[in-house]
N, C-alpha and C positions, 0 to 999 in steps of 0.2 A: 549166730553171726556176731563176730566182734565189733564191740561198739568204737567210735572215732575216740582215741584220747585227748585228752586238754592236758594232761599233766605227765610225763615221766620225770621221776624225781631221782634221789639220789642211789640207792643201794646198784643196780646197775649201771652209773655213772656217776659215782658219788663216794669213793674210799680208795683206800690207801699202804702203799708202804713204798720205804726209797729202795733200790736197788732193783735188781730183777735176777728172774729163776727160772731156768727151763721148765714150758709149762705144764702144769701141774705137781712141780718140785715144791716141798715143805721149808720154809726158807727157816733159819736161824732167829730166835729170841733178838732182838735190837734193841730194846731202850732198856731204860734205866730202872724206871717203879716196878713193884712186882705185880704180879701175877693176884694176889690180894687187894692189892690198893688198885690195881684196875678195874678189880670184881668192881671196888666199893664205889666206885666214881661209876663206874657202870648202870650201877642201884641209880643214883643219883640223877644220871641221866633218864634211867626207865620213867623212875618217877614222878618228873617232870614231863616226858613225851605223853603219857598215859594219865597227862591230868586237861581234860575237856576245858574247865575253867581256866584254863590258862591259855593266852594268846600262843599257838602254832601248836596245842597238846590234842590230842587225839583219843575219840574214847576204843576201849576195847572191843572186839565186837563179840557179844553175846549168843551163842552158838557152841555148844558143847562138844557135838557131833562134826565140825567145821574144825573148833578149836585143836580136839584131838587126833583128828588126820594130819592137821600141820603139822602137830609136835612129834605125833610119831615118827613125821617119815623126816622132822627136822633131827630126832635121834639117832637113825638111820644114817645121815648122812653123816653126824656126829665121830658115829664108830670107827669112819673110814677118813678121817680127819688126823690134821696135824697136832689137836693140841685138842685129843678125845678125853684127857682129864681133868680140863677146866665143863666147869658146869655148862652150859649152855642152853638157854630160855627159848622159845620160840612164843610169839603172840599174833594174832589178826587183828590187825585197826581197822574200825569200822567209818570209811573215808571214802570219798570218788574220786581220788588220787590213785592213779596205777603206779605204785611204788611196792619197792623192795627194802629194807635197809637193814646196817648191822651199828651196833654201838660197842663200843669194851666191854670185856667183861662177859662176852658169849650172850648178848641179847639182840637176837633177829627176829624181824619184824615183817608180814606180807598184810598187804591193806585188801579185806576186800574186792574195789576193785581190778586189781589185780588178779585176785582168782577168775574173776566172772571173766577174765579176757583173755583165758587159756585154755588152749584146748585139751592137753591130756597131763596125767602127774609125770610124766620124763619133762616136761617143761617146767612143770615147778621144780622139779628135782634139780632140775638143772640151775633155776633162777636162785632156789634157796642151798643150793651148793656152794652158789659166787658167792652169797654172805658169809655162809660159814666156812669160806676161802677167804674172806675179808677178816675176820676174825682169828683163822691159824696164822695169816702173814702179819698179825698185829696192826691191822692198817687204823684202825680208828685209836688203837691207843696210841701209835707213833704221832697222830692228827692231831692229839689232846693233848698229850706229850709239847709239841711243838707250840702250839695257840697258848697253853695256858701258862710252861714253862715248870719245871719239875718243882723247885723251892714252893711257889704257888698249890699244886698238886698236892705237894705232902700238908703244908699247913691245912687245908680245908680237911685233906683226910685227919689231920691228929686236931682240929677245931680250933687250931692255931689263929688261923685267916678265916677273919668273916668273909659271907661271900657277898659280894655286894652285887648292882643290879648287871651290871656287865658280865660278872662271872655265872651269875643265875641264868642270864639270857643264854651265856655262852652252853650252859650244860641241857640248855632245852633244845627249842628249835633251832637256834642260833647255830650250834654246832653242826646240824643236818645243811641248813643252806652257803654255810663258810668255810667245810672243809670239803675244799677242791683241790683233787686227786690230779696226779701227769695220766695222761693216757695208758703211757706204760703200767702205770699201776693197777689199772682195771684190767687192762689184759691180762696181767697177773692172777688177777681173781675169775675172770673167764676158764684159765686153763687150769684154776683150781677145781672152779665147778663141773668141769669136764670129768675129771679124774676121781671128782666124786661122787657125781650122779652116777657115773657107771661102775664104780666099784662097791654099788648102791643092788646094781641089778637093773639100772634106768639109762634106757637109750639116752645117748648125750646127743642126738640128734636133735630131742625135743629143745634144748637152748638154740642150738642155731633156727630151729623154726621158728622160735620168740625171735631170736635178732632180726631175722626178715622178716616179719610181720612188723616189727620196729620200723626197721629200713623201708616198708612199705605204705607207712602211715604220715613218714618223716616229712616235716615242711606244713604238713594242715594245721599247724596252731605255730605261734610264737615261742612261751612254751618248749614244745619240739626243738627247733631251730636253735634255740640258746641252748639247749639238752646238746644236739648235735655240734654249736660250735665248741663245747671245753670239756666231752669228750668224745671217746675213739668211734667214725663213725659205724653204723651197721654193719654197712659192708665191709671193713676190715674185719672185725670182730666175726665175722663169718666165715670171711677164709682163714685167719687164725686159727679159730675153732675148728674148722672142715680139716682142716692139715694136721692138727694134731688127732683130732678123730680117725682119719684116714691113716695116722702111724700107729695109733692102739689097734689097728686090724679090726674095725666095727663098721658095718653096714647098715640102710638105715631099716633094714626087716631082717638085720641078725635075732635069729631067734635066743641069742642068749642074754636080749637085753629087752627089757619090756617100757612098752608105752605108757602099762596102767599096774593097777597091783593096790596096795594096801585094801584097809578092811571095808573099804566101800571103793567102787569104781569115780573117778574122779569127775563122768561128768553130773554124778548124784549130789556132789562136792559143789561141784559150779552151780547147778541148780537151787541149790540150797540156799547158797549166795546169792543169787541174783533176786530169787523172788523175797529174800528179807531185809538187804541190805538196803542204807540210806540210798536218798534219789539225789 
């Protein structure tokens, strides 16, 4: 049974890119830095997320067995992506934060709780599709892009520009709780993850069962409620998702889309999780 959340954070309510594209469409390259210097600000960012002693960093969570089901099926979704030649990281934070997120530079990120509060891998699939739809639309580098301004950008990467306490905070946590996304934009990453998890082999049914288990939780914390007012709520995100699902011709016990799959059944996955993960 899933437990009450206190927290949904950013990667399903939390990225970006401007314009929009029929869902599931691979949108065009937009800004300016390359593909390199995003990697390297990316690093940068990881860095700092994945450093505990530091106010909002987060440790990684130590699990091999855990670790490697992520990444493989984060690979997976990798192949059938818009931008399958840039590297792309996968990590688990070990947090009681049910969050998802993506940073530049191809590093997605599923906490822990998060696992423990899903029921099968078409759900993750689907949740870790939206990031690495956040990721092919550029949305966090167009975020960083914007916030920190390109002249800025390239000085830190060629050591030009020291970085002082604002620019540091900015590439830590700062950057996860300041860059809000339009609605529109997350939809965009919805109908990415749609089109990936199932071109995956993974019922894209399993995101819309997370969005209503969202929509179903929605209002029991504060928290929530702020989640819900600055982005798109459940229920839109549902019938989005359900209409574009229902024009790829997929049902939700089409046999040619599976709920579960990789090298361990996923709820061995959750189990794992829950009885080692922080309290």
């Amino acid at each position: 049974m899933r437990q009450t959340l206190a927290v949904i954070l950013a990667g399903l309510g939390l990225s970006a890119c401007e314009g929009s594209s029929a869902p599931g469409e691979c949108p065009e390259q937009p800004f300016l830095i390359t593909e390199q210097q995003e990697a390297e600000l990316g690093a940068q960012v990881h860095a700092e997320i994945t450093n505990p002693s530091r106010e909002g960093g987060m440790a990684l969570y130590n699990d091999t067995t855990v670790n490697s089901y992520v990444a493989a099926l984060g690979e997976d979704l990798v192949a059938v992506s818009c931008r399958r030649d840039l590297r792309h990281q996968f990590f688990v934070l070990d947090t009681p934060e049910v969050n998802a997120f993506a940073v530049p530079g191809g590093y997605v990120y599923v906490t822990t709780a998060l696992l423990s509060n899903m029921d099968s891998r078409a759900e993750l699939a689907g949740v870790m599709g939206h990031e690495v739809g956040h990721v092919s639309a550029y949305h966090g580098a167009r975020a960083m892009q914007t916030q920190l301004g390109i002249d800025l950008i390239k000085g830190l990467l060629l050591g030009e520009q020291a970085a002082n306490d604002s620019t540091v905070d900015f590439l830590a946590g700062t950057y996860l709780a300041s860059t809000q996304h339009s609605q529109e934009q997350e939809l965009e990453a919805d109908g990415l993850g749609v089109k990936f998890s199932a071109d995956t082999g993974h019922n894209p049914w399993g995101l819309v069962g997370f969005f209503e288990f969202i929509g179903g939780i929605s209002g029991e914390s504060d928290p929530i409620s702020d989640f819900l007012g600055s982005h798109p709520p459940p229920a839109e995100r549902v019938t989005r998702s359900t209409a574009q699902i229902n024009g790829l011709g997929i049902g939700k016990d089409d046999a040619r889309y599976a709920y579960d799959g990789g090298s361990l059944p996923f709820s061995q996955i959750k189990a794992r999780v829950q009885s080692n993960r922080r309290r």
